[in-house]
N, C-alpha and C positions, 0 to 999 in steps of 0.2 A: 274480850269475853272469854271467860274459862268456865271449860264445860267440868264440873267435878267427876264424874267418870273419866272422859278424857286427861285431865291433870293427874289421875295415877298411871296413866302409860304415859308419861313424858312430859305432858302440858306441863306439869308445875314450875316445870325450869321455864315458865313466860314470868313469874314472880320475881320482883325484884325489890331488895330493900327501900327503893325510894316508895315502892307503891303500899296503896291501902286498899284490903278486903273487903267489898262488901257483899255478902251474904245473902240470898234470897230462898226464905221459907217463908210459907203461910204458917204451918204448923207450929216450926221452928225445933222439928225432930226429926228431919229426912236425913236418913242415914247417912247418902252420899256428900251432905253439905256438911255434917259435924265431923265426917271424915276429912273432910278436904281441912277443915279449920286444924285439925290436929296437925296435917301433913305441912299445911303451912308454917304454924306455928314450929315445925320441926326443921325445918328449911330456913324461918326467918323467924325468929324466938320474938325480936320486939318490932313483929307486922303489927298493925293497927287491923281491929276488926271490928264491921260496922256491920248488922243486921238489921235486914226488912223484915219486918213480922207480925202477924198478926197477934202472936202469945206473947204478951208481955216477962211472962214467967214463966219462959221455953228454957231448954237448956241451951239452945242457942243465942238465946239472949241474955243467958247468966254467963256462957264465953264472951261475947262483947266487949268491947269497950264503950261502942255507945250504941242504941235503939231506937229504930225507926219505927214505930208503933203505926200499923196501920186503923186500928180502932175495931179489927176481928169482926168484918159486917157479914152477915148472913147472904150465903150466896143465891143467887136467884135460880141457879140449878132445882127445879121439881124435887128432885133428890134429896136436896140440901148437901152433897157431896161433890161436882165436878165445880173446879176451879172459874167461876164468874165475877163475880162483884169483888172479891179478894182481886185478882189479876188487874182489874182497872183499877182500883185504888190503888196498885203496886204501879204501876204503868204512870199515873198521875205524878206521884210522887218522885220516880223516877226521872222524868221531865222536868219539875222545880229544882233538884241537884243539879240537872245538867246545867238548867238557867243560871242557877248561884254558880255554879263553876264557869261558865263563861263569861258573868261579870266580874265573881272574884280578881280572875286569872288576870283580867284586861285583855281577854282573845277579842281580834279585832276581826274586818271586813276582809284585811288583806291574808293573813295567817286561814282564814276559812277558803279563802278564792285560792290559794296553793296548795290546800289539798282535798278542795269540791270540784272534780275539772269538769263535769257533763250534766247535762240536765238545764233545766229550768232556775236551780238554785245556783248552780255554780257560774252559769250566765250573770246572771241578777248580783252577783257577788263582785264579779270581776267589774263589772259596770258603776256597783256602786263605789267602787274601790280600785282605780284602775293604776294607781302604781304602789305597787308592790316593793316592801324595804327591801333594801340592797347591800344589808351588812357582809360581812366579809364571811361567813358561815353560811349563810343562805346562798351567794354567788356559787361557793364549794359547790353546792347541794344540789345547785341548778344545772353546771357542768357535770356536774356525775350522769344528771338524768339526758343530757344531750349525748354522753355518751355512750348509755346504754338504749339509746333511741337508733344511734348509728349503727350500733352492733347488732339490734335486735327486730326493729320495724322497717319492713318492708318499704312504707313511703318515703323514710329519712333515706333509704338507700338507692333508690331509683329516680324519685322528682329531684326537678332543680329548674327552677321558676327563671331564675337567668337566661337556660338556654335559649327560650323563645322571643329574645333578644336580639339575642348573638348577630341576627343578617342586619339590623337597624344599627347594631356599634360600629359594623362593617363599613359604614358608608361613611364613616366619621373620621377627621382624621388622627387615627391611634397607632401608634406604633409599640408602644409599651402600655398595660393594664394591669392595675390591681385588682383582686377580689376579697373583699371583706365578710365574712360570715359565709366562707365558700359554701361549707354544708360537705355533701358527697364529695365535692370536687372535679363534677359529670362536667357545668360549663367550662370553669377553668382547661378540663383536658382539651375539649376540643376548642377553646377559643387557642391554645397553643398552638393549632394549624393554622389561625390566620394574624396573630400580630407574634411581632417578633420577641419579646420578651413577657410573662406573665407572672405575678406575684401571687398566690392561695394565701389566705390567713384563717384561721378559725380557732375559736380556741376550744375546739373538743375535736380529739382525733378521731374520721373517718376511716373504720377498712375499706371501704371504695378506692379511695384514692392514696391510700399506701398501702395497700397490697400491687398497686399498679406500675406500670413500667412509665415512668412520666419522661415525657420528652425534656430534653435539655435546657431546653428552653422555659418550663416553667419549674419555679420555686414554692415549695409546699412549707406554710409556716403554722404553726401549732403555737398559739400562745393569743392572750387576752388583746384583743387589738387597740384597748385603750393605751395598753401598756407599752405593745411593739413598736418598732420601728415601720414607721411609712415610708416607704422609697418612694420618691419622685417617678412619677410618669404620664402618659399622657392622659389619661383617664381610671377613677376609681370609681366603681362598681360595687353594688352590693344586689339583694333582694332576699325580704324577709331578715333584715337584722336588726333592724333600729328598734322596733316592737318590744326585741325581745333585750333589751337593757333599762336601766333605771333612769326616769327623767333627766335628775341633776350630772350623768353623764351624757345625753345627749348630744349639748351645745358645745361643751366640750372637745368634741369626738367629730360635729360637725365640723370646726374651725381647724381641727390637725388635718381630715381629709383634702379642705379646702385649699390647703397650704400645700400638698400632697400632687396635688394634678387640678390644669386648666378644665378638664372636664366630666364631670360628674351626674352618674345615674344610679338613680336607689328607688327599688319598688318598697312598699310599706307598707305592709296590712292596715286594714283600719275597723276590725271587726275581733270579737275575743276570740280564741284558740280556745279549742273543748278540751286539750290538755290544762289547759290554765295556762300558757307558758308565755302569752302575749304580755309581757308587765304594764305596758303605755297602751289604750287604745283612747285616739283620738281621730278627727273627722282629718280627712284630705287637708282642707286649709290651716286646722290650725295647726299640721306638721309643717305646712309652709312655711305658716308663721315661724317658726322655730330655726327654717334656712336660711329665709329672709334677715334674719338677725346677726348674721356673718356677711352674707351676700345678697341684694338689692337684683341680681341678676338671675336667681336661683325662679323655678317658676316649673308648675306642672303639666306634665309631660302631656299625659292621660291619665284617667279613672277607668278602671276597669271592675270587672265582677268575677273575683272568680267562684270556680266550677256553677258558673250560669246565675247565682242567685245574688239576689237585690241586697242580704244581707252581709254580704259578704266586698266589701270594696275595697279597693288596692291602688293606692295611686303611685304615679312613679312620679318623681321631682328631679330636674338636671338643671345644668346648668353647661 
């Protein structure tokens, strides 16, 4: 949206060759919008300009290229002058461009749920739509925003759902652990006090845990975990990571872990993320399903709820 006032103190640099004008006057003589048509025009000589208007034979509609004619209805204003019946036949109108442009384009379920995160809609989205394409621009698009979640939000830099773990790995017997989708990197530090060797992986870097003086003992890795190298050890570990990758890498990524270490724990959301950022949301079992398919041994842990509510479940699956 460009306010035409605002576009002569700087807005106009929002305009760019690919885009097209469109114009909203009843009259189709308000100063500040024949104004902006000229600035435009002066800034991008072959912009496309479309007017909403009630005058067929405004001088706005004679700069045009094409006209949206609202049929000029008499307003229900007492007056006949404050802007009524015009506004909602603008308003109308405006809603069917939206509709042909969302079918035009082919804009899907998934493309709306990556940039509707909260509310009622964007719930409704990700559900109807729960995974999310995975091409190689959008993967970009997604690490950028984990790592401007690392640098910038509060919860990405303090939670870490693993720790409350940590005294149940304890009793296991582990001597070397991997962690996958570290996040902060809050568990990995302190599980370095109790097994001997510790592996971080995540592929969007933490200031948490490289700003830190890490013991020696563990190894901090940056880089896509489909991609990297999995060391052998006694146990790989995740929480909160499977969620957030594209189904057709799943099974995949399960069967490298699996080859990785005898023993395996991964918590999983099973509920949408009000960022949008959960790509898979499926029920406890049918993630089973999906371990199951590697290993016959794999089976879950517990179901939990986090922060208390019934919507929200999180299973953990080991083996």
């Amino acid at each position: 949206m460009l306010h035409p006032l605002e576009a002569q103190h700087g807005d106009l640099g929002l305009i760019t060759c690919n885009d097209v004008l469109l114009l909203i006057s009843n009259s189709g003589k308000t100063r500040e919008i024949l104004e902006l048509e000229v600035l435009a025009k002066r800034l991008i000589p072959t912009i496309k300009v479309v007017s909403l208007t009630g005058k067929y034979d405004s001088e706005l509609a004679d700069r045009s290229d094409f006209v949206l004619w609202t049929g000029d209805p008499d307003e229900i204003c007492p007056l006949g002058l404050t802007p009524t019946t015009s506004t909602t036949t603008m308003s109308v109108i405006g809603d069917v461009l939206s509709a042909l442009i969302v079918h035009l384009s082919g804009y899907s379920n998934q493309d709306y749920a990556l940039r509707h995160h909260s509310g009622y809609l964007g719930e409704k989205s990700r559900l109807s739509s729960p995974v999310h394409p995975s091409q190689e621009g959008e993967q970009i698009e997604l690490r950028h925003v984990y790592e401007t979640l690392h640098k910038e939000n509060h919860d990405f830099q303090t939670n870490n759902w693993m720790l409350e773990d940590l005294p149940y790995l304890q009793t296991l017997n582990i001597d070397s652990i991997v962690e996958i989708g570290c996040g902060n990197g809050r568990f990995a530090i302190e599980a370095a006090k109790h097994f001997k060797l510790v592996t971080a992986i995540d592929w969007a870097a933490s200031p948490v845990i490289t700003s830190s003086n890490l013991p020696e003992n563990l190894k901090y890795i940056v880089s896509d975990v489909s991609q990297a190298n999995i060391p052998a050890s006694s146990a790989v570990v995740s929480a909160d990571f499977f969620e957030h990758i594209a189904t057709n890498q799943i099974l995949p990524l399960v069967e490298k872990l699996a080859c990785a270490a005898p023993i395996q724990f991964h918590k999983i959301a099973c509920y949408p993320d009000s960022r949008g950022l959960h790509l898979v949301v499926q029920s406890p079992e049918e993630w089973l399903e999906i371990f199951k398919q590697v290993d016959k041994a794999f089976i879950i842990h517990k179901i939990e709820y986090r922060r208390g509510r019934n919507d929200q479940p999180v299973v953990t699956i080991v083996r």
